[in-house]
C-alpha positions as CSV (number, residue, x, y, z in Angstrom):
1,X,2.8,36.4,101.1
2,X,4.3,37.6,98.0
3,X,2.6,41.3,98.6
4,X,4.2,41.2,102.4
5,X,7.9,40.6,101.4
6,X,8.0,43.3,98.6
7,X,6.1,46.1,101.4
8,X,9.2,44.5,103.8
9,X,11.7,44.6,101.6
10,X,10.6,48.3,100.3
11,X,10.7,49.2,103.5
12,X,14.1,48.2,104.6
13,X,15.5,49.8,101.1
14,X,13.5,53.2,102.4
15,X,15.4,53.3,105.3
16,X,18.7,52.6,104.1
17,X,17.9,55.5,101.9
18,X,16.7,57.2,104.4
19,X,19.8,56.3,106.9
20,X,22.4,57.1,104.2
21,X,20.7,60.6,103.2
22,X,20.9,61.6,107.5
23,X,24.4,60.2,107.6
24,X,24.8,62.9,104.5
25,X,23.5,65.3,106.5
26,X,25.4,65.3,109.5
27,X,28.9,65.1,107.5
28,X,27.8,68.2,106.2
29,X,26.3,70.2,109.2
30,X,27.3,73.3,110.4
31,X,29.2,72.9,113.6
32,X,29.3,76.7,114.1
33,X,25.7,77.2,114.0
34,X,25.0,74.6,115.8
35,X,27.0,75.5,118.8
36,X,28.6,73.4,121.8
37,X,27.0,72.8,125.2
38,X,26.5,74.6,127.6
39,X,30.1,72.9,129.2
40,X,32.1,74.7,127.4
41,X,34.0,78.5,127.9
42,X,34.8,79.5,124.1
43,X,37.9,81.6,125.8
44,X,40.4,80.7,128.9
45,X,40.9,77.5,131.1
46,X,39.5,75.0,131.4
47,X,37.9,74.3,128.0
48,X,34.9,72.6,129.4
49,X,33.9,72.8,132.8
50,X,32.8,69.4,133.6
51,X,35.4,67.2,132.4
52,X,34.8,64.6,129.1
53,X,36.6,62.2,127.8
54,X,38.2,62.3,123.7
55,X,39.6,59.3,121.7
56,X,42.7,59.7,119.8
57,X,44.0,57.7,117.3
58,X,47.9,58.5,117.3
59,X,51.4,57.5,115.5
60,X,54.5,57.1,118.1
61,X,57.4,57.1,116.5
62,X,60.8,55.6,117.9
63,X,61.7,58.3,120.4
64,X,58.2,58.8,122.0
65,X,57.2,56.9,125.0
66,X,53.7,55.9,125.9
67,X,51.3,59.2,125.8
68,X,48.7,59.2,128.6
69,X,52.0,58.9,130.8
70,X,53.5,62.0,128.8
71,X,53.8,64.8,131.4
72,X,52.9,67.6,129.0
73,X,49.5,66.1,128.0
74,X,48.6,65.3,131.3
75,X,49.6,68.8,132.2
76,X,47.2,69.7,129.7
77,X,44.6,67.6,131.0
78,X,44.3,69.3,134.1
79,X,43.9,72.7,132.3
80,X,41.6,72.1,130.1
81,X,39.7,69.3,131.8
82,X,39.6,67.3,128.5
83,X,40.9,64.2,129.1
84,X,42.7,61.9,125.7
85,X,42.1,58.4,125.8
86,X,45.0,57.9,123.7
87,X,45.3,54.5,121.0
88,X,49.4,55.4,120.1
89,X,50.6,52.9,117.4
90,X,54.2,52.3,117.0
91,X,55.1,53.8,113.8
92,X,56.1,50.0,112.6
93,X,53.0,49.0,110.9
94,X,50.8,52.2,111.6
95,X,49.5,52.6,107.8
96,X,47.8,49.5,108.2
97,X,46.4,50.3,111.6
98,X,45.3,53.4,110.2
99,X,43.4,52.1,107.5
100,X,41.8,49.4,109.4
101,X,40.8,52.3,111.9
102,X,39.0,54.6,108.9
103,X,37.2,51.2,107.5
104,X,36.7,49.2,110.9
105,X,33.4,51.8,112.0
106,X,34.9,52.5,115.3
107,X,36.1,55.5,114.7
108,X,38.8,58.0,117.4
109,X,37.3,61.4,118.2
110,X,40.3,62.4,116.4
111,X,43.4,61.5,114.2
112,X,46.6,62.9,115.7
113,X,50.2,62.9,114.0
114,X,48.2,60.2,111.9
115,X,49.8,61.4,108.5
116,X,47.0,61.6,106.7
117,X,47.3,61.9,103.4
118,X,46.0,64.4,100.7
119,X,44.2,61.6,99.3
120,X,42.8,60.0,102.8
121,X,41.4,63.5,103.3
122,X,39.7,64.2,100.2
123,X,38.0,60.2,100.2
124,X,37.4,60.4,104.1
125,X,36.4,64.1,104.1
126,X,33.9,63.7,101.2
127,X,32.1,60.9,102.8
128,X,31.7,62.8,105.8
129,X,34.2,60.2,107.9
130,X,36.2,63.6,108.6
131,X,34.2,66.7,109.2
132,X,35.1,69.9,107.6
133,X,36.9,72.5,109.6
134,X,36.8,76.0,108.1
135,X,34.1,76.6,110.4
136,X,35.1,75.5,113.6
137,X,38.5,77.3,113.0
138,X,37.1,80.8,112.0
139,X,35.2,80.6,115.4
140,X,37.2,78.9,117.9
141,X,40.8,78.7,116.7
142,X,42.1,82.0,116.7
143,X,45.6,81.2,116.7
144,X,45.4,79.0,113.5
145,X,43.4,81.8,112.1
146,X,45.6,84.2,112.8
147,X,48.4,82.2,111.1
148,X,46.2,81.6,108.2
149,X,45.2,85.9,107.8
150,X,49.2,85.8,107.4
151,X,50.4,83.3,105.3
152,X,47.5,82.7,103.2
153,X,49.6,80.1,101.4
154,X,48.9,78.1,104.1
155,X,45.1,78.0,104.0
156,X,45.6,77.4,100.1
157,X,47.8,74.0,100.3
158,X,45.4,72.6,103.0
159,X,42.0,73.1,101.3
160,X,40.5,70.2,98.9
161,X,39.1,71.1,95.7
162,X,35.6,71.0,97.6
163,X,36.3,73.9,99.5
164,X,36.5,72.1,102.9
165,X,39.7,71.6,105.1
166,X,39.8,68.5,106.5
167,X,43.1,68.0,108.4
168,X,45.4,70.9,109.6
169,X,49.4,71.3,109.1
170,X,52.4,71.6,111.2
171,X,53.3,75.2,110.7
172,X,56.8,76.3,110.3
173,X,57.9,80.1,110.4
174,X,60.8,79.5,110.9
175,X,63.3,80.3,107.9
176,X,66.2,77.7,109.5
177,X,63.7,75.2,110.3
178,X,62.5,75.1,106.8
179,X,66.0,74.6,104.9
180,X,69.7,73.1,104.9
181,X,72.5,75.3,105.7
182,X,75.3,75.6,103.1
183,X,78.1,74.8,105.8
184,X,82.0,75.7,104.4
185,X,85.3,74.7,106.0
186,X,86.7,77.9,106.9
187,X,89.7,76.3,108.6
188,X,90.5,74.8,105.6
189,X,90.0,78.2,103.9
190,X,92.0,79.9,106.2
191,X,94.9,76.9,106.0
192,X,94.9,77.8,102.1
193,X,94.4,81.6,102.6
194,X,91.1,81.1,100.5
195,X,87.8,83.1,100.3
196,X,84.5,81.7,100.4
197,X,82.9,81.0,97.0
198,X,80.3,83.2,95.1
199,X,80.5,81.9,91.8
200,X,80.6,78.5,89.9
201,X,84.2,78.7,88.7
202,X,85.0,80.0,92.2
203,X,83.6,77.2,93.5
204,X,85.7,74.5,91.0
205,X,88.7,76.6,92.6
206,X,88.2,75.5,95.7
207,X,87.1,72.4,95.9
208,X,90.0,71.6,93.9
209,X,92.3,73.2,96.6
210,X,90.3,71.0,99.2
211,X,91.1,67.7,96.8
212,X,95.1,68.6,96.2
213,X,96.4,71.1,99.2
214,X,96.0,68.5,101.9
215,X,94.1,71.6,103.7
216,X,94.0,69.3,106.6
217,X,97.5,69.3,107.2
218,X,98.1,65.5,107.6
219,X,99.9,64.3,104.4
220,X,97.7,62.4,103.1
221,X,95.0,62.8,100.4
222,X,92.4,62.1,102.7
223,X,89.9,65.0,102.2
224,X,85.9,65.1,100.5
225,X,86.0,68.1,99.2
226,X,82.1,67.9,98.9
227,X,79.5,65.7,99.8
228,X,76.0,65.1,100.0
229,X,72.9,63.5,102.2
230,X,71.9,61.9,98.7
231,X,70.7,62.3,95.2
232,X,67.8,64.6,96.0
233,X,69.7,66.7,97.9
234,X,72.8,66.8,95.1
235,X,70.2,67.8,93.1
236,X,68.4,70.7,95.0
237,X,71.9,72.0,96.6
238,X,72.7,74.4,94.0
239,X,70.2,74.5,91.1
240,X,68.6,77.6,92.2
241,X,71.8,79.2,91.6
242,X,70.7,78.0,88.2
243,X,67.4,80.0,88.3
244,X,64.9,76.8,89.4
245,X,63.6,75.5,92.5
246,X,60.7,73.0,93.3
247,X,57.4,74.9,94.0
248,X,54.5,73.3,94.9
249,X,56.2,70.0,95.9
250,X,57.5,69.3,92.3
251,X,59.9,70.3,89.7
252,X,58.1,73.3,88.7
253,X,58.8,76.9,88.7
254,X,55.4,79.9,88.5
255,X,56.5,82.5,86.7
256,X,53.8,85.6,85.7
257,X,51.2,83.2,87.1
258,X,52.1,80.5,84.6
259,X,52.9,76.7,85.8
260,X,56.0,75.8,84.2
261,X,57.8,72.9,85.1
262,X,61.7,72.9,84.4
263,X,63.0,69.0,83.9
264,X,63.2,69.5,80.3
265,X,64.3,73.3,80.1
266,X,68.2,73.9,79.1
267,X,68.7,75.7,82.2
268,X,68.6,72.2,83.8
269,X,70.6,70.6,81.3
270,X,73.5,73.4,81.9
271,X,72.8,72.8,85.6
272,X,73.3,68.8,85.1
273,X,76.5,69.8,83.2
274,X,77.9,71.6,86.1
275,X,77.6,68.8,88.6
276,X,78.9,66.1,85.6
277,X,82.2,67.9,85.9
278,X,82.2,67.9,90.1
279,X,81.6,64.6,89.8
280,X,84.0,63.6,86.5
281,X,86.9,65.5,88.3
282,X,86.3,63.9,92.2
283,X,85.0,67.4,93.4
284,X,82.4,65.6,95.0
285,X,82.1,62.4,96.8
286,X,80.7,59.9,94.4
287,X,79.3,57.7,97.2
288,X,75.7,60.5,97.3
289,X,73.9,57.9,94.7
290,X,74.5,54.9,96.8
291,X,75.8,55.7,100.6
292,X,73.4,55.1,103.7
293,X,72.9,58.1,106.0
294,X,74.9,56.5,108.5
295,X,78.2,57.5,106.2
296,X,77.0,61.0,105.5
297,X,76.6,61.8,109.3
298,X,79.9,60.1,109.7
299,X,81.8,62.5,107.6
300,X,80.1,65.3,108.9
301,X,81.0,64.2,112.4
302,X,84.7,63.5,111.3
303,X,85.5,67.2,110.2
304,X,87.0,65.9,107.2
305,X,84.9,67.5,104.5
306,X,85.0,70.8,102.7
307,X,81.5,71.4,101.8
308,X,78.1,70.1,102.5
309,X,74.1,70.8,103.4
310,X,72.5,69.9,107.0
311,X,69.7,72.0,108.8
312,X,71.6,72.2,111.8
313,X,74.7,71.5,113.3
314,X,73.7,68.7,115.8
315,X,75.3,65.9,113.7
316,X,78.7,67.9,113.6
317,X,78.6,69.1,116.9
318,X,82.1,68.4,118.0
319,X,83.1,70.3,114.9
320,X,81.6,72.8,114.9
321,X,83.5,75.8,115.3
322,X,85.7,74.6,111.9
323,X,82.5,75.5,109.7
324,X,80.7,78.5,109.1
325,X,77.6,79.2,106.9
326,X,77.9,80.7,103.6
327,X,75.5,82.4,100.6
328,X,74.2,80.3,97.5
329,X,76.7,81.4,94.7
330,X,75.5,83.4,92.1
331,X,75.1,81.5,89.0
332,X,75.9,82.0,85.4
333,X,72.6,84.2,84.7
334,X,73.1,85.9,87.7
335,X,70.4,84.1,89.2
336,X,70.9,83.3,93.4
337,X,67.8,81.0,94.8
338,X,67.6,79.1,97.2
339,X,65.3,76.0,98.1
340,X,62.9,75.8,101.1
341,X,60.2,74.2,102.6
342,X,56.6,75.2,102.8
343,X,55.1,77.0,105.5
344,X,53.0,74.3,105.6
345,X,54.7,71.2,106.7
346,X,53.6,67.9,107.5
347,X,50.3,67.7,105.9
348,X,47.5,65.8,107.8
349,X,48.5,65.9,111.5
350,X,44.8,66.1,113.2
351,X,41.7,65.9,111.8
352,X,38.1,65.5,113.9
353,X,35.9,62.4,112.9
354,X,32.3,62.7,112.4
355,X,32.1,60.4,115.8
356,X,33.3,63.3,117.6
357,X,30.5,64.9,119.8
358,X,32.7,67.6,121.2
359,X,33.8,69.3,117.8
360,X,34.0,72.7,119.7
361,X,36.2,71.6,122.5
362,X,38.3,69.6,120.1
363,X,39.2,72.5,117.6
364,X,39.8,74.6,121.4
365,X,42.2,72.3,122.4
366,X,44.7,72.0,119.3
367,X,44.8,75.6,118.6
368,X,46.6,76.3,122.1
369,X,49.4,74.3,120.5
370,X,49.4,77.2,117.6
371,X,50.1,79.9,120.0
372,X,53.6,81.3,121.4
373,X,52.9,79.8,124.8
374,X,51.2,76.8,124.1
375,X,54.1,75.7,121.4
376,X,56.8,76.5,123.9
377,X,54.5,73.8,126.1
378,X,54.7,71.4,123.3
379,X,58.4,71.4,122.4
380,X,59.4,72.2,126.3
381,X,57.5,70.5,128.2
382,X,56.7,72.1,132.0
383,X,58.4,75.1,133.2
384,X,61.0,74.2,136.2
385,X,60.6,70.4,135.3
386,X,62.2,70.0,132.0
387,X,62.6,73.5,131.0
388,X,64.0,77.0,132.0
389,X,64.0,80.1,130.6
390,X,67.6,82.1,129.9
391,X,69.0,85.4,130.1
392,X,67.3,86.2,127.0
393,X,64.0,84.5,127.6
394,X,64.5,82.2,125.4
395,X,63.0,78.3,126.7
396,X,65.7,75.8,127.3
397,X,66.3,72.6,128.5
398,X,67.1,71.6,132.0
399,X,70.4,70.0,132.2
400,X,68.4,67.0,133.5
401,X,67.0,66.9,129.8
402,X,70.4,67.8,127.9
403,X,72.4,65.0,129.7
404,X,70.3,62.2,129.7
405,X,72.4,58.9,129.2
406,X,68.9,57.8,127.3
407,X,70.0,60.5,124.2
408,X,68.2,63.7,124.0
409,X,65.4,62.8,121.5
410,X,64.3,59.8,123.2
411,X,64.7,61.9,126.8
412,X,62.7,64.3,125.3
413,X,60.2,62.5,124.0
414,X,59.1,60.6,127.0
415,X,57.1,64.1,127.7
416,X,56.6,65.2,124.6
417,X,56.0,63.7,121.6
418,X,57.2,66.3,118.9
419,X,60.5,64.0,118.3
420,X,60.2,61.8,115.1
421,X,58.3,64.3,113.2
422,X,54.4,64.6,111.9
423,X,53.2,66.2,115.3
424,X,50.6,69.3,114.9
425,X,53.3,71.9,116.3
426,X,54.2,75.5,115.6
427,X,57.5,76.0,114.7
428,X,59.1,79.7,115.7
429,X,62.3,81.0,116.4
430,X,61.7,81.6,120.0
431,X,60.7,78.0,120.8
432,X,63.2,76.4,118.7
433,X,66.2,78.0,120.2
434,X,67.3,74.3,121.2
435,X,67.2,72.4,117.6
436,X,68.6,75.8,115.8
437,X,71.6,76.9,117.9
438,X,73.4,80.6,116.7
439,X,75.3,78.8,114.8
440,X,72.1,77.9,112.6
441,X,70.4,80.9,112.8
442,X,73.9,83.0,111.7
443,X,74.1,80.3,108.6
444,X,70.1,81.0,108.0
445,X,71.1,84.6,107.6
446,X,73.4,83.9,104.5
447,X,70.2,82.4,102.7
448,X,67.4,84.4,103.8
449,X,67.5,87.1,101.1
450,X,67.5,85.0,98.5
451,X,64.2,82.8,99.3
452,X,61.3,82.4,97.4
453,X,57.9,84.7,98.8
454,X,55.7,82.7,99.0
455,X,56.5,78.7,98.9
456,X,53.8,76.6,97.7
457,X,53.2,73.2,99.1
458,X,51.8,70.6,97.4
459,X,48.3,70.5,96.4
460,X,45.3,68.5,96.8
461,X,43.9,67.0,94.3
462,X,40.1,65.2,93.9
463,X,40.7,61.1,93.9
464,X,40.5,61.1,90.5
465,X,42.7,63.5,89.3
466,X,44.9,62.3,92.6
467,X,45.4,58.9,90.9
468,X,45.8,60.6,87.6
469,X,48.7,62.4,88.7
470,X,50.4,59.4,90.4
471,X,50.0,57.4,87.0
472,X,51.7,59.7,85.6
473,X,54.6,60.8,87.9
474,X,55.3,56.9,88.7
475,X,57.0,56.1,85.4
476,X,58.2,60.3,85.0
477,X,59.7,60.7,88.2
478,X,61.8,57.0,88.3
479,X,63.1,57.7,84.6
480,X,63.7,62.2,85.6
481,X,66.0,60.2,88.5
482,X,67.6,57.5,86.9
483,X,68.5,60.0,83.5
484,X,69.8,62.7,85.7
485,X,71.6,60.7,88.0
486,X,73.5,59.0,84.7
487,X,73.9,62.5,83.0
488,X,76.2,63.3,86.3
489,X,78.1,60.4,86.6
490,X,78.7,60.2,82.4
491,X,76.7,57.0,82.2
492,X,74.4,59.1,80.0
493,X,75.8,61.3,77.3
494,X,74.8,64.7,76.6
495,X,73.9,63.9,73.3
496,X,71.2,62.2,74.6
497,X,69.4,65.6,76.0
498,X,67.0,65.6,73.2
499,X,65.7,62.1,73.5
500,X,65.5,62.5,77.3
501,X,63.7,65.6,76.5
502,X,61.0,63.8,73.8
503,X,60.7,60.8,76.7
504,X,59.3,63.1,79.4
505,X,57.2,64.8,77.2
506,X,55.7,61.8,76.0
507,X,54.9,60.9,79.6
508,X,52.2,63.1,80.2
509,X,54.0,66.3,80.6
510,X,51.8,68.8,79.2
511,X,48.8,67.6,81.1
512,X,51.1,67.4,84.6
513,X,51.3,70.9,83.8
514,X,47.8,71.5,83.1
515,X,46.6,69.8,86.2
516,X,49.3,71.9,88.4
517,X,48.4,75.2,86.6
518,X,44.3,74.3,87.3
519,X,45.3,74.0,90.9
520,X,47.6,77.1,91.3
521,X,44.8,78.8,89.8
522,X,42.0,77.7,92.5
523,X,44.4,78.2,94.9
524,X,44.6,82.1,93.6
């Protein structure tokens, strides 16, 4: 008896072995080589001729109604005979949902606008939950590709220290999607008989003519000369006018191919000088450390502020024509930067589970979203439903669409869901004519010159070096905050700059840096 339960119990450990080495197997196979079925047409409609059925495992966020009654997608079902069973989870809760759905064992065919992280990807993609792409999209994604051939910084932010790519981007080319405007008061300029500023004492001169000429004309001291969305913005508004910007989704510069990050450098410390005396002299309003974004969209609506940063001019709509866009002023060195995002936006918003037997057709039916028409689709909707195109062929909005008593976010998201952010989308400026009015695009010319080439987005790291690197920029990034945000306001002397200086080294700094410059250096 005792000889029969150690042959049974060897037996059941050979097959798990056994089961857990085929289950390595497959999260490693080569979908390309394998090929799809005989089903499916690798170019054109439909994608398959018969028609299956996909799982999707998807965030909703506020504005977006239910998706299998989204016009659009079922639009799309009938050209590509692919029809999404769709599991949208109201963005209230959807972390947990998410995580539940990777460990539950019943997994979607795919994850869409699920926000996966750099982390999720690596653990999920190394355990063959998520199957690697690269393949699939060298062979039947020639619109991503494309992208990819041209911005290789794209490729680079998006693969995991494997090798593998395990969850695609949104993709923004789109200069004035990718940054806030510097937006000026020229009817106050023009009430003082002012020019715009290009320097930092320019600047002092007239804000200070915003705070004491009443350029509104009413008597009263009313005005804000210059505000902000909040601290991080304060902080990004001007510094590259100081010679830094964030690269590679942190407080680092890469100059000569060297990782160098700039919280401790004097540059900063002059920059952090400048914005003490906005702040010490009420230059700037001195609710950005503590107001809601209710009250900054509020004074941007009222017209009643000199100077401030927004990507568009939707919130100030009514105001409009009292603001123009203007340059980044040319700082003390000479230097003239100016912030934007990455190319690469929104890491994480599909990724194909090893459940899904229709790899092929699944890779088929995102990339449409990456071309010119089929991101005009996504972001419009139907042609002669709930868009048109104008004069200049540019895609807009039916007035149907633009007048909707139910707001135009949530109209537009009952047939689309690219309102609320995280979709897979391609951003371009021919199909986002309706978010980035002239009035953007003329303000995006002011900055264009003077953006970095190329923008790095955030890497990804292995799990281990993933939680390393969160260890250490918990405690560095609260205290960088907290001690710049007191060096403005004064709570924090200036003779301090050396102690600040010895805390964040002490934090971990040099290895930060040696971590980022090991993963600009794979990414080269």
């Amino acid at each position: 008896m005792r000889k029969l339960i150690i042959l049974v119990l060897s037996l059941v450990f050979i097959g798990l072995v056994v089961s857990g080495c085929s289950n390595s197997k497959d999260a490693s196979k080569d979908y390309v080589s394998e090929g799809p079925s005989d089903n499916f047409n690798e170019e054109g409609f439909p994608i398959v001729e018969e028609q299956i059925t996909l799982k999707f495992f998807a965030r909703k966020s506020p504005p977006n109604g239910p998706y299998n009654e989204m016009k659009m997608f079922n639009e799309y079902e009938q050209m590509t005979n692919i029809d999404i069973d769709w599991d949208d989870v109201p963005q209230d809760g959807f972390q947990e949902r998410k995580s539940l759905e990777f460990s539950s064992g019943e997994l979607p065919d795919a994850f869409y606008k699920s926000s996966i992280t750099p982390l999720e990807a690596v653990e999920y993609g190394s355990s063959g939950v998520l199957i690697p792409l690269e393949g699939l999209l060298e062979e039947y994604a020639p619109n991503l590709t494309a992208l990819y051939n041209e911005y290789p910084e794209i490729k680079s932010s998006i693969t995991a220290p494997d090798g593998h790519i395990y969850a695609l981007p949104a993709i923004l080319t789109l200069n004035a999607a990718r940054t806030d405007k510097i937006w000026i008061n020229k009817t106050w300029l023009n009430n003082l008989e002012l020019e715009a500023p290009t320097t930092p004492d320019e600047l002092v001169s007239v804000l200070e003519a915003f705070r004491d000429n009443d350029p509104n004309g009413n008597g009263e001291k009313d005005e804000i000369p210059m505000t902000f969305r909040n601290f991080g913005q304060l902080l990004n508004s001007m510094i590259g006018s100081w010679g830094m910007i964030d690269q590679m989704g942190n407080h680092l510069m890469i100059e000569d191919g060297k990782v160098q990050f700039w919280m401790t450098d004097n540059r900063f410390k002059e920059y952090l000088q400048f914005l003490h005396k906005l702040y010490d002299e009420n230059l700037m309003d001195r609710g950005v450390f503590t107001q809601e974004e209710s009250n900054f969209v509020g004074n941007m609506a009222s017209g009643n502020v000199g100077i401030f940063w927004n990507q568009t001019t939707d919130a100030f709509n009514k105001v409009k024509d009292d603001y123009t866009g203007i340059s980044p002023i040319i700082g003390p060195d000479g230097d003239q930067l100016y912030s934007a995002g990455p190319i690469a936006r929104d890491f994480g918003t599909f990724a194909i589970t090893s459940k899904n037997e229709h790899p092929q057709a699944t890779m088929r039916w995102i990339d449409h979203f990456f071309s010119e028409e089929g991101s005009i689709f996504f972001r419009y909707g139907i042609e002669g439903d709930t868009f048109h195109y104008d004069e200049e062929g540019l895609p807009e909005y039916t007035d149907e669409v633009l007048n909707s008593d139910q707001g135009l976010g949530p109209t537009i998201g009952q047939f689309t869901p690219w309102p609320g952010g995280g979709s897979p989308q391609f951003v371009t400026e021919k199909n986002a004519s309706a978010i980035n009015p002239p009035e953007a695009q003329e303000a995006q010319e002011m900055l264009d010159p003077f953006l970095p080439d190329p923008i790095y987005g955030t890497p990804i790291f292995d799990e281990d070096t993933t939680k390393e690197v969160d260890q250490i920029r918990q405690d560095m990034d609260q205290y960088f905050e907290e001690s710049a945000s007191k060096f403005i306001t004064g709570d924090l002397s200036f003779d301090k700059w050396d102690d600040y200086v010895s805390t964040i080294e002490g934090m971990g700094l040099d290895r930060l840096t040696e971590i980022y410059q090991e993963a600009y250096d794979r990414t080269n």
